[in-house]
C-alpha positions in Angstrom: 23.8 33.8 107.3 25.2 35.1 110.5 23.7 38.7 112.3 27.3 40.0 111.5 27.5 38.8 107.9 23.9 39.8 107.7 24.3 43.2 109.1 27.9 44.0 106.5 25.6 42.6 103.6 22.9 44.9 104.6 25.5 47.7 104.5 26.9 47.1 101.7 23.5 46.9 100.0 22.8 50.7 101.6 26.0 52.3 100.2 25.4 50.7 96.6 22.2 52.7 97.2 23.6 55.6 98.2 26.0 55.6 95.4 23.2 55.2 93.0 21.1 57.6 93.9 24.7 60.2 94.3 24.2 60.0 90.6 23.0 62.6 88.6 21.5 62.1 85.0 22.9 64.3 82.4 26.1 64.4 84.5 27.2 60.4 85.5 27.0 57.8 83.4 23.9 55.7 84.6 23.1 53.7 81.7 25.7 51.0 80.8 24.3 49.8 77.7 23.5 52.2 75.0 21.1 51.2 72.0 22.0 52.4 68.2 19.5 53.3 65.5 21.2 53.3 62.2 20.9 55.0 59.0 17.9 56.9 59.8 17.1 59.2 56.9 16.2 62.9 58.2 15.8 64.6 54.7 17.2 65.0 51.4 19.2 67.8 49.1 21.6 68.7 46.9 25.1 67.6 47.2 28.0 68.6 45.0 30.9 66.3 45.1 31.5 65.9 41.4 29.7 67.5 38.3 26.4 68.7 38.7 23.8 68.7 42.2 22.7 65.1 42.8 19.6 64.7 45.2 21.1 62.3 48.0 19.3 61.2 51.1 20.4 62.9 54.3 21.2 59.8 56.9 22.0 59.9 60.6 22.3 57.1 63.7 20.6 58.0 66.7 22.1 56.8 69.9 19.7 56.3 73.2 20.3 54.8 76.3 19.1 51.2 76.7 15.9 50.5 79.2 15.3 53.9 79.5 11.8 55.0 78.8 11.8 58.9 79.7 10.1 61.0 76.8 11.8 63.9 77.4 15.6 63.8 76.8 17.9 66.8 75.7 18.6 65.9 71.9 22.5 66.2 70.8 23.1 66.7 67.1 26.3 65.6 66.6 28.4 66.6 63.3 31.6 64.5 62.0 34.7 65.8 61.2 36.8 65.4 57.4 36.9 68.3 55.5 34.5 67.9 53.8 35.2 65.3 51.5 34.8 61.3 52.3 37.3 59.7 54.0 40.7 58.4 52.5 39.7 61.1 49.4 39.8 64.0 52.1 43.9 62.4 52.8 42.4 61.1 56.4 41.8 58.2 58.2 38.3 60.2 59.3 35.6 62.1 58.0 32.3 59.7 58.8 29.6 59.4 61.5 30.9 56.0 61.8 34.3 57.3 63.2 35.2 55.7 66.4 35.5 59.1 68.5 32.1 60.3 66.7 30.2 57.2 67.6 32.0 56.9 71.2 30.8 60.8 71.6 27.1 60.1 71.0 27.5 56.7 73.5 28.8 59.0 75.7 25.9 61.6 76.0 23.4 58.5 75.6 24.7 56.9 78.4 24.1 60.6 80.8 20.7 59.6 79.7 20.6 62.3 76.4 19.3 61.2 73.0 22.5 61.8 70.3 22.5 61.6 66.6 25.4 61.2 64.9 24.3 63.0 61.3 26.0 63.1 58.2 26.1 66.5 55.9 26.5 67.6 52.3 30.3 67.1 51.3 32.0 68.8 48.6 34.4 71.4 47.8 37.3 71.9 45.6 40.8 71.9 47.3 42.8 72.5 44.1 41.1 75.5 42.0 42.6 78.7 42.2 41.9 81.1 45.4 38.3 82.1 44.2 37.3 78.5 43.7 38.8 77.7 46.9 37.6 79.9 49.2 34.0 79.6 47.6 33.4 76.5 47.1 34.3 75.8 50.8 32.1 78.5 52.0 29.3 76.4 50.3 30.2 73.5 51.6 30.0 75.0 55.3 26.7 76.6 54.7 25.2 73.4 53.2 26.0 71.2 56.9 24.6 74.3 58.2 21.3 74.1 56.5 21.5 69.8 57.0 22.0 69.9 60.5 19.1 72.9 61.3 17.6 70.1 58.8 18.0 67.6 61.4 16.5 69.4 64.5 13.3 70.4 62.0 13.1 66.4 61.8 13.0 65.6 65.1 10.8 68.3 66.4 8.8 67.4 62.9 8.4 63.7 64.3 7.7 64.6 68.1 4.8 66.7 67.0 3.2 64.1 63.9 4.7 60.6 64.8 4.0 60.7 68.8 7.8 61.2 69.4 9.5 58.1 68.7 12.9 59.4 70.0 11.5 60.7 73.4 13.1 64.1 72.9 12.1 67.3 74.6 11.8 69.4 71.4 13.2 72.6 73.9 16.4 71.3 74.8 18.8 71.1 71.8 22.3 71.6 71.5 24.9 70.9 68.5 28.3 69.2 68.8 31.1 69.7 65.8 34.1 67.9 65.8 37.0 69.2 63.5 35.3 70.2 60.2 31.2 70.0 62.0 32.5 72.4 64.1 32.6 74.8 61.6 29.1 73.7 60.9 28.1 73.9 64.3 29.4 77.8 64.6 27.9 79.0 61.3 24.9 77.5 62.5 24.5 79.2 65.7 26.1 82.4 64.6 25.5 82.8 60.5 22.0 84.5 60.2 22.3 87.8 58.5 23.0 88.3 54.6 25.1 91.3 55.5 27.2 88.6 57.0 27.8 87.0 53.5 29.0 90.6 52.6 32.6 90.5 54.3 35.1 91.2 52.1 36.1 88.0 52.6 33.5 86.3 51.4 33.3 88.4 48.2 34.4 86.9 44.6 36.3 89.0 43.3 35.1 87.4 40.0 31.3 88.6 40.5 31.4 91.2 43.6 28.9 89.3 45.3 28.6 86.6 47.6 30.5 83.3 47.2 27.2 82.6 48.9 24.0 82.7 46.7 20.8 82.4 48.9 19.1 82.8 45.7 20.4 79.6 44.5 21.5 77.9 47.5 18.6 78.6 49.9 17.8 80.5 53.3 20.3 79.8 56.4 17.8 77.4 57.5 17.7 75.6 54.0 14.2 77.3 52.9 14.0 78.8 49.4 16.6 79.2 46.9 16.5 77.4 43.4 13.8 74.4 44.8 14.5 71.5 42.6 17.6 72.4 41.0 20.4 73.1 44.0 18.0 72.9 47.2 15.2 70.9 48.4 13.5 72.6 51.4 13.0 70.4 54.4 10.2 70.1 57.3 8.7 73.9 57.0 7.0 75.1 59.8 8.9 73.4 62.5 12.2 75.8 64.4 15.9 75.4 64.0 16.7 77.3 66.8 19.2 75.4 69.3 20.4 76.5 73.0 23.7 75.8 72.8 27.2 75.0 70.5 29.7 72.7 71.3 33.2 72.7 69.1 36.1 70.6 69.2 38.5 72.1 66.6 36.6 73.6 64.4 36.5 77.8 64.1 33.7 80.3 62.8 34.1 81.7 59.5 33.8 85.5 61.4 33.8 86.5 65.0 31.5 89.7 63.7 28.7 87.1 63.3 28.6 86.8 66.7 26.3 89.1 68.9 24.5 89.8 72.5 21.5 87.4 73.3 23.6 84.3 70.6 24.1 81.0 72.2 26.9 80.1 74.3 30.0 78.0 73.1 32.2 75.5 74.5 35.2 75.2 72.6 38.5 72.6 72.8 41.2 72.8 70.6 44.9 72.0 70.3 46.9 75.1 70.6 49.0 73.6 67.4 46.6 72.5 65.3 47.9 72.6 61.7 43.9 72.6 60.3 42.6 75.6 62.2 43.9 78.3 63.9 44.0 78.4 68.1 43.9 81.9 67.3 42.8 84.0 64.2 44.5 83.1 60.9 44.7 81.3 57.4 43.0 78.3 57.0 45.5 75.8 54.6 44.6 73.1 52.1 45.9 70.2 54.2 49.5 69.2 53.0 50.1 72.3 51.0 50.7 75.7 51.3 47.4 77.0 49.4 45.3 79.3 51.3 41.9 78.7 51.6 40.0 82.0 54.0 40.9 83.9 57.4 39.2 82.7 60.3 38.9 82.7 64.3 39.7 79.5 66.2 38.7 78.5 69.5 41.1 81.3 71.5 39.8 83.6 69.7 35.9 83.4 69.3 35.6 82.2 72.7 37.0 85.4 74.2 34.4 87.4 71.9 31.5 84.9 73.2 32.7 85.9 76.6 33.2 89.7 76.4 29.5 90.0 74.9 28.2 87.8 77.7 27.2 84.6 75.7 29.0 82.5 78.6 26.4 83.7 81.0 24.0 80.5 81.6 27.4 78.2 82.0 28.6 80.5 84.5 28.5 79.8 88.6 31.1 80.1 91.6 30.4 76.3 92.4 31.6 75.1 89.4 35.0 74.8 91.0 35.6 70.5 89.7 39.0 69.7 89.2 38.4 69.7 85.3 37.1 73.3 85.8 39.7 74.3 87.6 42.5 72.9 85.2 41.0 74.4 82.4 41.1 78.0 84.3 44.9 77.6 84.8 44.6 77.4 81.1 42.5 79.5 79.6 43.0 83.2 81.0 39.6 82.8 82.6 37.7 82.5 79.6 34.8 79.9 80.8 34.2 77.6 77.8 37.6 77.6 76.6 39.4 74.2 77.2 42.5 74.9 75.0 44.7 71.9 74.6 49.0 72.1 75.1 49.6 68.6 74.0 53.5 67.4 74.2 55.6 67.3 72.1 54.7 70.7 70.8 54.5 69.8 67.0 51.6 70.5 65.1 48.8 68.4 66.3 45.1 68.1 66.2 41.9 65.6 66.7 44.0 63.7 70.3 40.1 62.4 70.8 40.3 60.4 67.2 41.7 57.2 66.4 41.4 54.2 63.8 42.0 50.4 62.9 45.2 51.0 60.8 45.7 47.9 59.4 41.9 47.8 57.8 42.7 51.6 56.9 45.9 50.8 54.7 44.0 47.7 52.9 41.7 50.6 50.9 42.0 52.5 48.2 39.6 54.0 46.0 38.8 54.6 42.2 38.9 56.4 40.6 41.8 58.4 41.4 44.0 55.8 42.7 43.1 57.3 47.0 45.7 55.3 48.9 44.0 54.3 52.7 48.1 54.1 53.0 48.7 57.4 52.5 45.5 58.5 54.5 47.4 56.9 57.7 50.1 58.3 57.3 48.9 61.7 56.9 46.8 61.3 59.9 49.7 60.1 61.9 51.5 63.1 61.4 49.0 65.4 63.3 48.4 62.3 65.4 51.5 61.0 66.3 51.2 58.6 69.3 46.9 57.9 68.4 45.6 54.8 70.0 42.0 54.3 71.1 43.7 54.6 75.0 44.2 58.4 74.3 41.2 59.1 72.4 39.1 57.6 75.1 40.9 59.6 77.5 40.4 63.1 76.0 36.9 62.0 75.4 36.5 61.5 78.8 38.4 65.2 79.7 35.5 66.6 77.0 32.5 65.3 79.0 33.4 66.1 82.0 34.1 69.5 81.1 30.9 70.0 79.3 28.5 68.2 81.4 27.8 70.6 84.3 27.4 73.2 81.8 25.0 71.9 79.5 22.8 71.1 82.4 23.4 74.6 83.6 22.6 76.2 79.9 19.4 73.8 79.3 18.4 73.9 83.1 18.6 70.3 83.7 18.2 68.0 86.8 21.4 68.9 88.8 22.1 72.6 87.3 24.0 75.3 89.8 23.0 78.0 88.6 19.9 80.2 89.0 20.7 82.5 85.9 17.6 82.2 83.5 16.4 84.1 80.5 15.1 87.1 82.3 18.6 87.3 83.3 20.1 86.7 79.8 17.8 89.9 78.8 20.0 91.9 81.5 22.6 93.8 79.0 25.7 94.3 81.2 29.2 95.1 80.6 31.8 94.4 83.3 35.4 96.3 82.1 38.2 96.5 81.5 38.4 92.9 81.2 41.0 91.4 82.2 42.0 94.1 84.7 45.2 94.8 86.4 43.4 97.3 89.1 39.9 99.0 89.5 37.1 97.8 86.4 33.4 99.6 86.4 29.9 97.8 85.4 27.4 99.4 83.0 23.7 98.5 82.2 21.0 100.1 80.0 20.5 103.7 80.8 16.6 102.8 81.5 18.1 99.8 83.9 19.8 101.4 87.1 21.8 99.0 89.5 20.6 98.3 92.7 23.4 96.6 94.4 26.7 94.4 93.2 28.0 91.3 94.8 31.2 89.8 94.2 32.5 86.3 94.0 36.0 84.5 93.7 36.0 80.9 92.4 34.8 78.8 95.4 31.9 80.7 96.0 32.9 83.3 98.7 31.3 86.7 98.3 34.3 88.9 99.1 32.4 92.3 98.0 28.6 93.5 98.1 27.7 97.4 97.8 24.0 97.9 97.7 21.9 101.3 96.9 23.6 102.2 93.8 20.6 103.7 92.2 22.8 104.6 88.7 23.6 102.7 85.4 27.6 103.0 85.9 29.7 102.0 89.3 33.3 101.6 89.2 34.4 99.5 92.3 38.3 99.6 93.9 40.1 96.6 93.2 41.5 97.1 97.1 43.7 94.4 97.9 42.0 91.9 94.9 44.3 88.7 94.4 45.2 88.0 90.9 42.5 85.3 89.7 38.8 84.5 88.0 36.0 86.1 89.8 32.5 86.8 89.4 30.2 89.9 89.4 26.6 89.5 90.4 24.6 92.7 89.8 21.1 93.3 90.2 19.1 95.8 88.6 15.6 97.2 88.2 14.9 94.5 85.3 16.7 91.6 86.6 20.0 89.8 87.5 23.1 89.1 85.7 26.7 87.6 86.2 29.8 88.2 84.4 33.4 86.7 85.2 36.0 88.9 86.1 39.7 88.0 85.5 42.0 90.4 87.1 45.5 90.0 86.5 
């Protein structure tokens, strides 16, 4: 070889390098190959599908990435969509870990170098009692996943401790995915854990008074107690549920009261017209009719509460400024986490990230009951008019971009640009009004004074800073303040904290 061939090989050789080591794990993709674990059992309980409680194993497939032999890997639990009910007898093409998006979700995070399992959940609910039946038996059915998938983490953090951790997990970093019925999972999960949260008025038979919910009979929020051998079989005691972090794409939470200061944060996607839950707050519908099922708060509408009580906080930085980022604020009202969805034509639409092999789809049909995989497609088609695996890879790919920087940020991983950490999470601050159309004030604890204020817009420039405070209440001038996202830095006696600021 030539000096001049050698010298271009040689710099070609440097920038693959460089490109390389530009990578960051948890954010690129640096594994190509991913390797798949299937039907793992995790636990067993009581499912109700038909009849009485039937004992069933609790099953999951745990996606890692291939070659890779770190032992401490962020664990995503990840929880399927399909109301509920198996797929073709819930009227859908999904409603499996084995869907295509689910599984391409979990290769996904494997291939940033997390460990994913793609678990499976109690089903069961019926869609054709009256109101009470209804409305309680799909409250059940939520708080069942919610016990299977705190099951799950118990399991893992169960076999890192006893079974020198065969997944290579680090039992600290743990966050839960839902897609379309797991997110509803997912958010009773991190936000259900009060009985005076089973009280709504909602959530009251009108039948008994009490509780649709029976933790007497159906167990603790994190699946302990309850009637043991009859409806619930505790799972791995002794080992935490607790998670740092919920991830929903089109899912909603049964209450936005369940939420408080010092809960997870939440990253939520969701069509604007999704026909299954609301964008908003409003009436969830058994699909393809017009019965009412219960009220509750979609993605526009929990995420705001998640941000005015500060949950947002370990997601938020000025340098988060991508192009995802940024398309998502011109979107969401400045509400970090939010990612809402406006997907043309404006027809009720949900689940863009899913599709299915139609022709294998229409072949099935199950007895008995006569459930047409015909009909199924159909159905789905309506909400998914113009699905191909083309578009559900692409919105897959939106989703993970969107989320990566902030789960490092939340979990503190390799590449995080943030410095906000749980002495800062403890900082109880309230920036207001908020959104603002002129001046807004900050207050803190009455024991926690503020020493100074520094303020941000969305690239990172510190546009205001007032220092010597000394008091737990400042109201600053908005003074020539563009319209736009910006954040407040404050730092008091006990520590730091940042809250975004959208002033209209």
């Amino acid at each position: 070889m030539n000096k001049k061939l050698l010298s271009l090989a040689a710099a070609l050789l440097c920038m693959g390098s460089m490109s390389v080591l530009a990578q960051t794990r948890y954010i690129d993709k640096l594994f190509p190959n991913v390797t798949v674990q299937a039907d793992i059992t995790y636990g067993q309980n009581y499912q109700v599908l038909t009849g009485s409680p039937v004992l069933i194993p609790l099953q999951m497939d745990v996606y890692t990435p291939t070659g890779d032999n770190a032992t401490n890997r962020p664990l995503v639990i990840y929880l399927h969509t399909g109301s509920f009910l198996p797929p073709i007898v819930n009227g859908s093409t999904t409603g499996s870990r084995k869907d295509s998006a689910t599984a391409e979700m979990c290769r996904e995070f494997a291939r940033r170098g997390y460990v994913a399992a793609a678990v499976s959940y109690r089903l069961g609910w019926n869609p054709q009692g009256d109101q009470a039946t209804r409305t309680g038996t799909i409250l059940n059915a939520v708080y069942r996943s919610m016990q299977d998938a705190k099951t799950a983490i118990r399991y893992f953090r169960k076999e890192a401790a006893t079974n020198g951790n065969p997944f290579g997990i680090d039992t600290t970093k743990v966050i839960i995915v839902g897609q379309g019925t797991g997110g509803y999972a997912g958010l009773a999960a991190a936000y259900l854990d009060k009985t005076s949260e089973l009280n709504l008025l909602k959530f009251i038979d009108p039948n008994t008074n009490a509780s649709y919910v029976n933790q007497a009979i159906v167990g603790d929020f994190d699946g302990f107690g309850g009637a043991v051998g009859v409806a619930n079989n505790p799972n791995w005691a002794g080992y935490s549920s607790d998670f740092s972090m919920v991830v929903n794409l089109g899912g909603a939470i049964g209450d936005t009261s369940w939420m408080e200061p010092g809960d997870v944060p939440t990253i939520a996607f969701q069509s604007v017209t999704d026909p299954f839950a609301p964008y908003n707050n409003g009436v969830v519908l058994v699909p393809g009719t017009t019965f009412q099922v219960i009220d509750v708060s979609g993605s526009g509408a929990f995420t705001q509460t998640a941000f005015r009580l500060g949950l947002q906080t370990p997601m938020l930085n000025p340098t988060l400024n991508d192009a995802i980022s940024q398309k998502a604020l011109q979107l969401n009202g400045g509400v970090d986490g939010l990612y809402p969805l406006y997907i043309a034509p404006f027809t009720p639409q949900a689940g863009p990230w899913e599709w299915w092999d139609s022709t294998m789809v229409k072949q099935i049909t199950i007895n008995p009951g006569g459930f047409s995989g015909e009909v199924a497609h159909r159905n789905s088609m309506m909400t998914n008019p113009n699905m191909s695996k083309t578009k559900g890879l692409a919105y897959i790919d939106t989703i993970q971009r969107y989320i990566a920087p902030r789960i490092v940020n939340v979990l503190g991983l390799p590449g995080n640009t943030t410095s906000i950490n749980k002495v800062e999470k403890a900082v109880e601050m309230v920036v207001y009004p908020n959104p603002s159309e002129g001046d807004f004030s900050i207050r803190t604890q009455n024991d926690n004074l503020i020493k100074s204020v520094k303020v941000y817009d969305v690239i990172g420039r510190e546009i205001r800073s007032i220092a010597n405070v000394n008091e737990n209440q400042l109201t600053i001038a908005r003074d020539g303040m563009n319209t736009g996202i910006y954040f407040v830095k404050v730092l008091t006696e006990k520590g730091e904290a940042t809250r975004k600021l959208n002033l209209r």
